[in-house]
N, C-alpha and C positions, 0 to 999 in steps of 0.2 A: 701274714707278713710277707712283703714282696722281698725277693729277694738282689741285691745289689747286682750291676752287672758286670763289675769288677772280681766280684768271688767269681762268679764261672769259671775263670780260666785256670783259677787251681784245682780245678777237678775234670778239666777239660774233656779227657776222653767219655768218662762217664755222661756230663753236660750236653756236648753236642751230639752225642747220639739219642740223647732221650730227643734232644729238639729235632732232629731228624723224624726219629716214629717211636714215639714213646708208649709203653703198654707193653701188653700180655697175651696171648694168645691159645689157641684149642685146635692148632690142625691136625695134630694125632690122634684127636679126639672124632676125627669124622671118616666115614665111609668112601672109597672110590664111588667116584659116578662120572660116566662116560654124557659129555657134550656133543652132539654136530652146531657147528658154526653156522650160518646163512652161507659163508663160503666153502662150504664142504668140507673140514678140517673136523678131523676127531680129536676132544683132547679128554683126558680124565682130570677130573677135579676132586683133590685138592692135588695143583698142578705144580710137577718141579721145574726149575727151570736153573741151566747156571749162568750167573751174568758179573760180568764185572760192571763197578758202577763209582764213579763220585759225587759229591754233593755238599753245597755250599749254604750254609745256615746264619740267616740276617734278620736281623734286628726288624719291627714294623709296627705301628702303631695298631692297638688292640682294638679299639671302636671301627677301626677302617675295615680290619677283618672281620671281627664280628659282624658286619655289614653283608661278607660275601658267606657266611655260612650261612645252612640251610637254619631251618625252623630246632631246636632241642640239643645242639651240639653251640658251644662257648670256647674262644680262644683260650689256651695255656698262658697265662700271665708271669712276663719273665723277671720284669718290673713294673713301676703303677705305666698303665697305660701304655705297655709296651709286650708285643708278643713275638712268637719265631715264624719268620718263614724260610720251607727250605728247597732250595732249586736240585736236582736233581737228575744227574743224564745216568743212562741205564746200558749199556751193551749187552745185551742179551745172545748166546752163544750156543746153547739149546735151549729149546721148547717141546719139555716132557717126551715123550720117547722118537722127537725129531718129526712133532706135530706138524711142525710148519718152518720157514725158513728163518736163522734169525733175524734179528732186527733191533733198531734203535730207540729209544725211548726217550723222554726229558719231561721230568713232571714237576708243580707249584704244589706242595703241601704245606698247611696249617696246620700248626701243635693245638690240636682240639682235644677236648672233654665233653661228655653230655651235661648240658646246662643242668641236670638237676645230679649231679652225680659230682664225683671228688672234688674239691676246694681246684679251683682251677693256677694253681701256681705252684712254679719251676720248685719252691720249696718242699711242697707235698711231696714231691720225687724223692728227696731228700729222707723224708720220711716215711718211707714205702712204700708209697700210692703206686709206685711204677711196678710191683711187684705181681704175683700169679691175681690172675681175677680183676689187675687195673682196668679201666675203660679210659685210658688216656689214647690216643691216635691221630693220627693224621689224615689232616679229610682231605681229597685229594680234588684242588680246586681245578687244573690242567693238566693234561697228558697227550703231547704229541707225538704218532712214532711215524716208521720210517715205510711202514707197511701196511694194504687194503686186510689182510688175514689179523695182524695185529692188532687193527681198531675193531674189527669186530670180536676179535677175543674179548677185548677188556668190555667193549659196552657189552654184550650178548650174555658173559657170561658172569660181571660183576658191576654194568652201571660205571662203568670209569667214566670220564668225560673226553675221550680219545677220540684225536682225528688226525691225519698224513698230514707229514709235514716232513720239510729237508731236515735231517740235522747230522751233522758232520764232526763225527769225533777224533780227533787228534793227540798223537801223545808227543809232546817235546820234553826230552829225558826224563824227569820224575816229575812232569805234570801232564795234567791232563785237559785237554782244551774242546769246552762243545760250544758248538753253531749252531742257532735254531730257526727254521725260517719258512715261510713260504711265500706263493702269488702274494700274498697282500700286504708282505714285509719283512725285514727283521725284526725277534722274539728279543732275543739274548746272545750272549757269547759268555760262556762260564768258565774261568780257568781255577781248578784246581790240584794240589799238590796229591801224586799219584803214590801213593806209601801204605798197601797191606801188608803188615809185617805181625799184627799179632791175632792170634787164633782165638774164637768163641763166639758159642753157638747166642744168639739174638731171638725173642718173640717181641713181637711186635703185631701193630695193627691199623689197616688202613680206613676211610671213613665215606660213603658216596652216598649220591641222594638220586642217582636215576632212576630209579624204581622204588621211591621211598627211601628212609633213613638205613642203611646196612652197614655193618662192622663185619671187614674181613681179615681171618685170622692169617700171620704171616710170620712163617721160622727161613731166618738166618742163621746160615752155618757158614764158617770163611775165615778168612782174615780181612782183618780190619785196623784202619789205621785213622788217626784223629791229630788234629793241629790246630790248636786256640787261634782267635785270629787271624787265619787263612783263608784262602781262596779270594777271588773276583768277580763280579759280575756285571755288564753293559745293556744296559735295554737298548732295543733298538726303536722302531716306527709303527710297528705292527700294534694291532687293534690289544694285543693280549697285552703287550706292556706298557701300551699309553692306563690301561685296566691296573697294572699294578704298581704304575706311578702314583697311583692316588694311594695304596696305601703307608705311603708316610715311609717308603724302603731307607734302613739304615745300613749301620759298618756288616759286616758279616762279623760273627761270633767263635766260627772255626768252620773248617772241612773234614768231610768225610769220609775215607776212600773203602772199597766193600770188592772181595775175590770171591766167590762159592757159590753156593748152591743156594735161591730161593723157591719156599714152597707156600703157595696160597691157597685158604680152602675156601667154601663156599660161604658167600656172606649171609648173615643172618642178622635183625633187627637188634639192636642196642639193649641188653636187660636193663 
């Protein structure tokens, strides 16, 4: 049973974080292991990093997404024929024991599930799916950062879909304003309401297919803050958002805001 998209908002904080990156995760569960980059950076994986971050979670048609995921992973259904996407910029402030320098982020993630795996709707959350051991996450369709060192982190070391791009984050009193952009265009321009005001710790999990299907585990520790119905977002020209005009983008369903410390471990194949 889908569920309406009118209840969301009375559960709001709960809601839009699961649409953000909904799931569970095992990075305590994994061993250090020391990486070299192609660019000479050492970093240890499962890697911490502290960033502040916002993100703005909007409505899209499920058939258009499922279009852009890989082969075994199925959009989260938030209603019929209606799924989450969520825009995301990143300020990253260190990078594990000051690996590399920091740098900027802005990613497009889908509320996915493995097609043969949990009832894919916002309701199963409701009823525990999101709990220890879910396979609900976020498959991470783009990622552009601000750095040569940081795109090959993410591809080298986890298959992101990462490559340099401008993006310019602004804060105007309690919001938050990102610019995405390069040579071949404007991406987006995201604003959202900047408000981490309450504490607890997140597992979560992300989804990529460069080197095959992998799920990687991902703990949030911080403040965090949540607003039904907030934030904005602008596509601009660029090749990526003429890409995600097509799929069917609606109102946004609320924003995100994130203070602390993330740690991601190494990914491993879908059970």
């Amino acid at each position: 049973m889908s569920l309406p998209l009118d209840s969301i908002t009375d559960h709001s904080a709960t809601a839009i974080l699961s649409a953000v990156s909904p799931g569970s995760a095992g990075v305590s569960d994994q061993s250090p292991n020391t990486r070299t980059l192609s660019t000479g950076h050492e970093v240890v994986v499962p890697l911490e990093t502290e960033a502040e971050a916002t993100a703005v979670v909007v409505t899209a048609d499920a058939g258009a997404v499922a279009g852009w995921l890989p082969e075994g992973l199925a959009p989260l259904r938030l209603a019929p024929g209606r799924t989450a996407v969520t825009f995301l910029s990143v300020d990253y402030r260190r990078i594990g024991d000051d690996a590399m320098a920091p740098y900027e982020e802005f990613g497009v993630l889908f509320a996915a599930t493995p097609a043969d795996g949990p009832v894919p709707e916002l309701g199963a959350l409701r009823r525990g799916v999101a709990g220890p051991g879910s396979a609900l996450g976020g498959y991470v369709a783009a990622l552009p950062v601000t750095t040569e060192p940081a795109r090959a982190l993410g591809v080298e070391i986890w298959g992101y879909p990462k490559s340099v791009a401008d993006i310019a984050v602004t804060d105007r009193g309690d919001r938050r304003r990102t610019a995405v952009g390069d040579e071949r265009g404007h991406v987006v321009t995201l604003d959202a309401p900047w408000n981490p005001r309450f504490r607890t710790p997140v597992e979560t999990a992300s989804y990529t297919d460069g080197a095959g299907l992998e799920r990687q585990p991902i703990e949030l520790s911080g403040a965090f803050g949540a607003r039904p119905l907030a934030g904005s977002y602008a596509l601009g020209g660029h090749p990526l958002a003429e890409r995600l005009r097509g799929l069917g983008l609606g109102r946004p369903l609320g924003a995100v805001a994130f203070d602390g410390t993330v740690v991601i471990g190494e990914g491993r194949p879908p059970v």
